[in-house]
N, C-alpha and C positions, 0 to 999 in steps of 0.2 A: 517845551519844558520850562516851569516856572522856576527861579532860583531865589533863595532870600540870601542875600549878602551881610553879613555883617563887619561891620568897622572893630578891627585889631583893639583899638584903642579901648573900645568897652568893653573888654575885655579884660583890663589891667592893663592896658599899654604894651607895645611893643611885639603884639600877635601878628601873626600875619592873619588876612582876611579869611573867613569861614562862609563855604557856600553851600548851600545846604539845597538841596533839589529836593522837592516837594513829592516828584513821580516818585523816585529811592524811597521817599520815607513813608508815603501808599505801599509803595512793592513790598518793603519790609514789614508794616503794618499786617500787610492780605499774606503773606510767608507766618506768620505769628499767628495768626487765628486759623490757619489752614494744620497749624502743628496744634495746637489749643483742639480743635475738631476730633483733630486724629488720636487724641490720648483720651478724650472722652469717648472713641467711641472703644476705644482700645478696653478702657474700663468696663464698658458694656459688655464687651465680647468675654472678657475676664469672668468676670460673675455668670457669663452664662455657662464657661467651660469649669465653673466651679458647682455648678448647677447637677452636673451629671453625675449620676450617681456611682459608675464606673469609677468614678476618682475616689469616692467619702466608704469604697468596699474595696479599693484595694490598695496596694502598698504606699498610692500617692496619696493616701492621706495626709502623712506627716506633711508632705513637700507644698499640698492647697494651703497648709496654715498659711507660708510667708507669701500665697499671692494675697490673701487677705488681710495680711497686716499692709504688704508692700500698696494694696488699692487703698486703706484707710489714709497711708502717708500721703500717695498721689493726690484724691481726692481734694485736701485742703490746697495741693499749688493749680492745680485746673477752674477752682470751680472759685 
């Protein structure tokens, strides 16, 4: 496991020292695009169950508006 250390001191003085493990910060990295993945495909799957026509004929019509406001808001933190 590679670690970078850094000196307290560049920090403002008086830190104690910060070790930073390189594997953690890949793991977290590959966990953040694996959730990034999953909300676009969530999106996908979204429009397609907005797609059917069983929704836009019957009482769920009102309730498909706020998936399609709720996708416009997603859209801009995904993409």
């Amino acid at each position: 496991m590679a670690n970078v250390a850094m000196d307290g001191a560049g920090a403002g003085g008086g830190a104690a020292d910060i070790s930073i493990s390189v594997d953690e910060i890949s793991e977290i990295y590959n966990k953040i695009n694996a959730i990034m993945h999953e909300l676009e495909n969530l999106d996908k799957l979204t429009d397609s169950i907005a797609a059917i026509k069983f929704y836009e004929d019957g009482e769920a019509k009102e309730a498909m508006k706020v998936y399609d406001k709720a996708n416009k808001k997603s859209a801009g933190f995904v993409r």
